[in-house]
N, C-alpha and C positions, 0 to 999 in steps of 0.2 A: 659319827655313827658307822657300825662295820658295815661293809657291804655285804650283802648275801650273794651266793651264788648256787642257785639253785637249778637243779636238770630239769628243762623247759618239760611240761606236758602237753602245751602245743604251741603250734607255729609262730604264733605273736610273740612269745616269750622266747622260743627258739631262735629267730631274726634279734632279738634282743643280744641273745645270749653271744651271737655272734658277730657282735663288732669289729671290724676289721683294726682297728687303729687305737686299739683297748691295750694298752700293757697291764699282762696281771702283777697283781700283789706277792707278794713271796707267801708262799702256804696257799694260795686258791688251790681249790679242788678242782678246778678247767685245766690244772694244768700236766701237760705230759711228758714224760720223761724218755729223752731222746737214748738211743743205744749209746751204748759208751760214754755215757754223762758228758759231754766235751766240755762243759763247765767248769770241772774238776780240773783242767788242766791249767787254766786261769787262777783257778785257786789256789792249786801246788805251787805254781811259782807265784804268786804275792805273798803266798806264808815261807818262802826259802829267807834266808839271811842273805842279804845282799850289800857290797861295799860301799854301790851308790843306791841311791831311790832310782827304783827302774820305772819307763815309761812304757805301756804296752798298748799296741792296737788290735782293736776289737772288730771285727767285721763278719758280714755275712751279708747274701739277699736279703733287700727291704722286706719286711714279713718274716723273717725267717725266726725271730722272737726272741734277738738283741737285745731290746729293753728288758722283756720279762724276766732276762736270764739275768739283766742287770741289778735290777730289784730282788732276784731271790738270792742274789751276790753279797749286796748291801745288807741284807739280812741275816746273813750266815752267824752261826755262834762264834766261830774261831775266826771269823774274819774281823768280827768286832772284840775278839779280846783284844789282840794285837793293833786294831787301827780305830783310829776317830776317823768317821766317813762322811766325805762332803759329795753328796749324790745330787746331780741336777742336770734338767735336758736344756742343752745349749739355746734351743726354739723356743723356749720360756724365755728368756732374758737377752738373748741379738735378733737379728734378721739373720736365716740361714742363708737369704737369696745374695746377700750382700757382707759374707763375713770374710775378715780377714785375720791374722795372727794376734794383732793388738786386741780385736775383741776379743778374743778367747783367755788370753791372759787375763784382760782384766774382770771378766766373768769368773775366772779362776778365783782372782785378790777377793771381788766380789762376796762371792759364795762362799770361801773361807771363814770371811770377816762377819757377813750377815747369819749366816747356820750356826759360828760358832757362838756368837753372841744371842740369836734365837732361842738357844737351847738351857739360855740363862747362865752361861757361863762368864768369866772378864777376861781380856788381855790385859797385862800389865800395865798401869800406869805411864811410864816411859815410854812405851808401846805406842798407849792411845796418841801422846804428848808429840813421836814422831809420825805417825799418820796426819795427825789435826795439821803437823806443817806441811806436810807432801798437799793434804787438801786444798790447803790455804795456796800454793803456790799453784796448783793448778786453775783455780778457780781467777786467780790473779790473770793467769796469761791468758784463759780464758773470756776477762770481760770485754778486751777490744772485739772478738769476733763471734761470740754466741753467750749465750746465757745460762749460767748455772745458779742462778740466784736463788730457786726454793730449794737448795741444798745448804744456801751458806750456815744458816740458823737452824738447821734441823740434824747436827752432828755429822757423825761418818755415815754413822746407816741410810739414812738420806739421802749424803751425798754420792753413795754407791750405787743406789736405788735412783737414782734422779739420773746420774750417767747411763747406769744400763737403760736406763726408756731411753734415754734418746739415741742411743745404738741400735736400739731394736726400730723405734717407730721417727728419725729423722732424718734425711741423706745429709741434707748440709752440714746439719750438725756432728752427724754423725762423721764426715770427712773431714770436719774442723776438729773433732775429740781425735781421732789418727794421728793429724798432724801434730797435734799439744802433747801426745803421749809417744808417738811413736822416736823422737831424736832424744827423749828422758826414759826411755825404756830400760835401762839400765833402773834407775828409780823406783822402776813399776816393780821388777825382779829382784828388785832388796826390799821391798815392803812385802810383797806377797812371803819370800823367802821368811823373812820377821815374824812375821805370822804365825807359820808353819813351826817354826820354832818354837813359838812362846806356846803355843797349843797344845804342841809334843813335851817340852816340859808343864805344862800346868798337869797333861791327862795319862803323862808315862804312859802313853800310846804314839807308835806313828799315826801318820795322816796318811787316809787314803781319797785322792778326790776322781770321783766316776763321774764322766761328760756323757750323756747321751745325746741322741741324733746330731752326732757332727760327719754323720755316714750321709746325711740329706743334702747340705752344700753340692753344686757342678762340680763334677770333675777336676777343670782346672781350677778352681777355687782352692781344692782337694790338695791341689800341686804345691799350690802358692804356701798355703797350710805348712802340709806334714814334709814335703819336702824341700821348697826355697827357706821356708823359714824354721827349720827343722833346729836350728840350734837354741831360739828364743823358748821356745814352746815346751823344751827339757831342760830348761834352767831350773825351774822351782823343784824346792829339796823334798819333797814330798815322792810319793807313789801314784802314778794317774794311769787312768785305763783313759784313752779316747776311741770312741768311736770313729770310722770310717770307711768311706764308700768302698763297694767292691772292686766297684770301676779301677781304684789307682793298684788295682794287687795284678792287673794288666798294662803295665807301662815301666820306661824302662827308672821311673822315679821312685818304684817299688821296692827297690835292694835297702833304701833309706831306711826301711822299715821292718824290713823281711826278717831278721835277728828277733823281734821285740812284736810279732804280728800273732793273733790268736783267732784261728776263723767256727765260724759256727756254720755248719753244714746244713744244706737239705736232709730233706728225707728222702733214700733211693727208692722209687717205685718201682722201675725196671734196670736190667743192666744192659750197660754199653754197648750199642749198634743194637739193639736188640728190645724192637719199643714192646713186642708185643708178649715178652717176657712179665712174670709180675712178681715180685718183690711180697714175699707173703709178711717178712719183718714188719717192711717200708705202709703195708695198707692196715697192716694192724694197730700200728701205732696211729697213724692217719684214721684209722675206724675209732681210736680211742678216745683222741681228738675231739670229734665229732658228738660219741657217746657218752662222754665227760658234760657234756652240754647239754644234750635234748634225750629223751627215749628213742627205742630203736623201733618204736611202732610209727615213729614221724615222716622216717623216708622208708622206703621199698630199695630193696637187696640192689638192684641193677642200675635205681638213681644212688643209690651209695657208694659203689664200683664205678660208676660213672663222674662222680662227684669226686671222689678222692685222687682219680687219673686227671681231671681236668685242672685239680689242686694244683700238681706236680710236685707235689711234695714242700710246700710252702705255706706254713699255717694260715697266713694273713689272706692267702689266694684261695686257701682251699672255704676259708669264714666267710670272704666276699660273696662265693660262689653259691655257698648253702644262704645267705641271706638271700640274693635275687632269686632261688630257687624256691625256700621256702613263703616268700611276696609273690610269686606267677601260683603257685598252692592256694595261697589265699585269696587268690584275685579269680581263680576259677573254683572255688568254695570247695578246695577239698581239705582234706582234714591232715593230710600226708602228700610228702613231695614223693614226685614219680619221675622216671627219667625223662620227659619233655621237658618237665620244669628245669631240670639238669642243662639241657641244651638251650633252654633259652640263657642261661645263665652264660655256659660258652661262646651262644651266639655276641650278647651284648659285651664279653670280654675284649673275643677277634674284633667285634668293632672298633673300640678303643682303642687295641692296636693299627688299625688301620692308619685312624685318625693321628698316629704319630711317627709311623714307621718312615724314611727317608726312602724312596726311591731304588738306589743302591743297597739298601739293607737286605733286601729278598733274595739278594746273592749269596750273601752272607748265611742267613738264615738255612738257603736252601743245602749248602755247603756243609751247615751242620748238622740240620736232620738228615743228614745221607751219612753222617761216617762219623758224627760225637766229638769229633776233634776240638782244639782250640788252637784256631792259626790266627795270626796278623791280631796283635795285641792294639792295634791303630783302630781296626774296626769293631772290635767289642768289647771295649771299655763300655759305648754307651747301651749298648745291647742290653747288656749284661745290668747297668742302673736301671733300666726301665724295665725290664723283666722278660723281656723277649727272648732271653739265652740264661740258660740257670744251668748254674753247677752242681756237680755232686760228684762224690768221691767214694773209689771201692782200693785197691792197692793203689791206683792214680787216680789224679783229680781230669774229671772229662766231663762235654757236659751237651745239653740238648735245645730245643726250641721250646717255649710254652706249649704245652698239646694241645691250644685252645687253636694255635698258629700253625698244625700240621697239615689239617687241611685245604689252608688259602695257600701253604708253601708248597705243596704235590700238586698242588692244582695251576698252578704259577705258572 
């Protein structure tokens, strides 16, 4: 059944409408369209002719609406003439908290094999005939130390489906499936490759496969990833967009990727050194946002103004903020949010921060609400993933504190 999305007439449906961790559908009417489309430029290069299948990273602030932009990617007319697309969020089929390079590969083999054959399509014969032996020998080294036994009798799709849960929901196993895959990885990289081939010849299309949230993984997890194991992960002859963390685009592991990197921006509210400036582009589009979603009789003009600065220009932050706003609305029976509800909103934000900022961070922080800069790549990697320091870009890329954060950081 389609979803509807319909602009709330009041507050109940309004906090509905504004789910923080909702990726829209390609075509929703919630959604808005950022200056300079920077999507298009992800685009332009997966339609160029290229010698090899290129591998590109996809990044931006958590919230900043990577998925959405990924789904409305997947969906492009010209993107599907040209490619068969295997779209899937990494967090569906591993554990993010505990991935490493073999899982993503083999979620790669995975999702190839299961979406294409989902879609009612076959791989060749021969095909099935060398997969069924790759299975068959995995599952062989596997019965001295774990169990893949409701996969034996239940094909490959099973068996791909039966591996990915216990990557997602078993450590042991999941350390023993590492070990059985990771010194045959060579294996894993000619089946997935096989794949990819017989696909492309069956649909006289390339393959394009989109990874989302592999931007959620730590950091070093992030390292071990896209940059120790940076040669495994661009063997498959395919076209892949991966997501990830903004944190690693501050470290000096970054150059790995810096060629092949595609970032998706803030929204500027004010410019540089200069908070109390206001970006009339940056709050319109952020009022659009907003009014995309609910009527403009729901909030009052100065919790709106208020609501979209507290945003900072971050979809996901500025949805959070009007959901707690428009709950404090309904909890005191009014019928529209006003700017108290606003400030509770920011109050229970800076709490949040509180409860995880380090010690030493408020140096940092204070450092950069004084002057926008970006110094010492050491200390704000993790800033920057938790949301305490957000980027934005005008001729240079420069960037600022949460404004939820300004005032526990002047007060410091």
């Amino acid at each position: 059944m389609q979803e509807e999305f319909i602009i709330a007439e009041d507050l109940d449906l309004a906090w509905s409408n504004f789910e923080p961790f909702y990726p829209l559908p390609a075509n929703s009417p919630f959604h808005v369209e950022r200056k300079g489309k920077p999507l298009n430029r992800l685009k332009r290069a997966l339609l160029r002719q290229h010698r090899q299948s290129p591998k590109y990273f996809f990044s931006g602030h958590r919230g900043c609406g990577k998925s959405t932009e990924l789904n409305r990617l997947a969906a492009d007319s010209k993107i599907n003439e040209k490619f068969f697309i295997v779209k899937y969020s990494v967090k569906e089929v591993c554990d993010v908290n505990n991935l490493n390079y073999v899982d993503v590969l083999f979620s790669i083999g995975a999702q190839l094999y299961i979406q294409y054959i989902d879609s009612g399509k076959e791989l060749k014969p021969e095909l099935i005939k060398q997969l069924e032996g790759w299975k068959h020998s995995i599952e062989k080294i596997s019965e001295k130390e774990t169990s893949i036994e409701a996969s034996i009798d239940g094909g490959l799709r099973t068996f791909f489906l039966s591996v990915l849960a216990r990557i997602r929901s078993e450590d042991t196993t999941r350390k023993t499936i590492k070990e059985i895959i990771e010194p045959r990885l060579s294996d894993l990289i000619d089946k997935i490759n096989l794949i990819i081939a017989n696909i492309e010849s069956n649909e006289k299309k390339k393959v394009l496969v989109l990874i989302d949230d592999l931007d959620k993984p730590r950091l070093e997890q992030a390292k071990e990833i896209f940059y120790n194991s940076q040669t495994p992960i661009t063997q498959p002859i395919c076209h892949i967009v991966y997501t990830v963390p903004i944190s690693i685009f501050f470290t000096k592991e970054f150059t790995a990727i810096r060629e092949s990197r595609f970032f998706l921006p803030n929204v500027k509210l004010h410019s540089k050194n200069d908070r109390n400036s206001k970006d009339e582009e940056g709050y319109g589009l952020m009022g659009q946002f907003i009014f995309h979603r609910m009527k403009a009789r729901l909030i009052q003009p100065d919790a709106l103004d208020l609501a979209i600065t507290m945003g900072a220009g971050v979809f996901r932050e500025t949805a959070h903020i009007i959901q707690i706003a428009a709950d404090s609305a309904i909890e005191n029976d009014r019928d529209q949010i006003i700017e108290e509800d606003v400030k509770r909103a920011e109050r229970e934000i800076r709490s949040d921060f509180r409860r995880i900022l380090k010690t030493e961070d408020y140096a940092t922080l204070k450092e950069i609400c004084m002057d926008n800069e970006i110094k010492g790549i050491d200390k704000i990697g993790r800033l920057l993933h938790n949301l305490s320091v957000l980027e934005y870009m005008n001729d240079e890329t420069w960037c600022d504190i949460h404004p939820t954060l300004v005032e526990l950081v002047e007060n410091d």
